[in-house]
Structures are given as structure tokens and as C-alpha cells.
N, C-alpha and C positions, 0 to 999 in steps of 0.2 A: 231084295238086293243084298247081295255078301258085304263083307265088309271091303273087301280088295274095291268092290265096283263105289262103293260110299268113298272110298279114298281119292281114287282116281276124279270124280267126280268134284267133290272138295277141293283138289287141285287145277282144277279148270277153273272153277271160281275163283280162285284165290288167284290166277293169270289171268283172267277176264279182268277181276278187279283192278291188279296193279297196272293191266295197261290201259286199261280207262284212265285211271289216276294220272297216268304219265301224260295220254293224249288230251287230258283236259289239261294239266299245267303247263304244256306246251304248246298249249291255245291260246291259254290265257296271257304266257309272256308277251306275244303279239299287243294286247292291250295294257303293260306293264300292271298285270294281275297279280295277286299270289294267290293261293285258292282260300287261303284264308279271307281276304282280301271281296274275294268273291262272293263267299256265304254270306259274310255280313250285307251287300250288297243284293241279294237274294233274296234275303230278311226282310230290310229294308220295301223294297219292290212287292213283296208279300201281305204287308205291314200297311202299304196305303189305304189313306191318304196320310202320310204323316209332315208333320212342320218341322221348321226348323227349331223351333222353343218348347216340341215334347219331347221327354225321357223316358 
């Protein structure tokens, strides 16, 4: 592949990505989320079984 088509290419992902990003925080508002908000939450849910008295 040339570089013209690595560009073009790069650039689809880079608009794939940001509107992911947009369609997920504008999901999340719905559940008064922030994406921040999320991941920790993710973590969390990952992470089980965890208590409330571990760090």
C-alpha cells in the first residue's frame, strides 16, 4: 500500500474512533455517566468479587 492509501486509511480510523467516542458519551448521559466515570465502573465489574473494605 502507497502512502496516499496508509493516509486515507488512518483517517477513517481516527473518524471511526471519534464517533464512537461521541456515541458512547452520549449514551452514557442517559445514565448520568461520564466516560471517565464508566471505566472505573468497568474496572470495578472486572475486578469481582470485590468488598467494600478492599483497596
Amino acid at each position: 500500500m502507497g502512502k496516499k492509501t496508509n493516509k486515507k486509511i488512518e483517517e477513517k480510523i481516527r473518524n471511526i474512533a471519534k464517533n464512537l467516542n461521541q456515541y458512547t458519551k452520549d449514551h452514557l448521559k442517559c445514565y448520568n455517566l461520564t466516560l471517565g466515570r464508566f471505566h472505573v465502573l468497568r474496572v470495578i465489574i472486572e475486578s469481582q468479587p470485590v468488598s467494600m473494605g478492599e483497596r
